[in-house]
N, C-alpha and C positions, 0 to 999 in steps of 0.2 A: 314840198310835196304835200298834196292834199292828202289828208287822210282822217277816217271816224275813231274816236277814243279806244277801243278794242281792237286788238290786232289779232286774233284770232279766226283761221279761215278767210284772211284778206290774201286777195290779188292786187299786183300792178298794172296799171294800164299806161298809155301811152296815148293821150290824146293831142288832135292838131284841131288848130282852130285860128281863127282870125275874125276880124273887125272890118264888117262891111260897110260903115260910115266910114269910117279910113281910109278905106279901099280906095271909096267911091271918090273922098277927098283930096288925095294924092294923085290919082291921075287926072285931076283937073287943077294939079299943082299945089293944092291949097294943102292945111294941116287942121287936126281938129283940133279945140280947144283943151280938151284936158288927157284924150289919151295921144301916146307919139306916136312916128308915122309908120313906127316897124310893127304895128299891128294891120298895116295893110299887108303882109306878107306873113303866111302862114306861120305859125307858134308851136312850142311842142309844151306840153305840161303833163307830171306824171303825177297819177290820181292812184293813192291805196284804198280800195272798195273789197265789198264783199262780193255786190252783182257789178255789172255795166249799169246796170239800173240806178245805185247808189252813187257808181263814179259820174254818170252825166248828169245828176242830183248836185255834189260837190261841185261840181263844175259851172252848171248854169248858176249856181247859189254866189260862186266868186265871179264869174265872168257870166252877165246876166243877157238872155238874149233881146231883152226890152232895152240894152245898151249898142246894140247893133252886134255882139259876139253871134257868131258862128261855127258850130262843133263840124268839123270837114271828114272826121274819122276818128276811131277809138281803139283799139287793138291790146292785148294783154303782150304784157313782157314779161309774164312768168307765170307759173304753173304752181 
């Protein structure tokens, strides 16, 4: 789980995403060279943030979208 040094005032989120070079890859049968092919179908990753701000921050920073990632939804799983 991603999360910033402080845990104070943090939320969980529940982001899905996937890899649009993969995507693209796999249904033209082929694989990409360094990520697998199960990034052509949607992912779930739980990010601890303070905003949604912070969690899609973490997120783009591990899964970068100049790598073909795509954030598809982001939703809190707690309060």
């Amino acid at each position: 789980m991603l999360q910033p040094a402080i845990t104070e005032g943090l939320k969980a989120y529940e982001v899905s995403l996937y890899n649009r070079d993969v995507r693209a890859l796999v249904k033209a049968n082929e694989s990409h060279a360094f990520f697998g092919d199960h990034w052509a179908d949607t992912q779930l990753q739980d990010v601890v943030a303070r905003t949604e701000k912070e969690a899609r921050k973490l997120i783009s920073d591990r899964y970068p979208p100049e790598h073909g990632f795509v954030v598809e939804g982001m939703s809190i799983i707690n309060n």
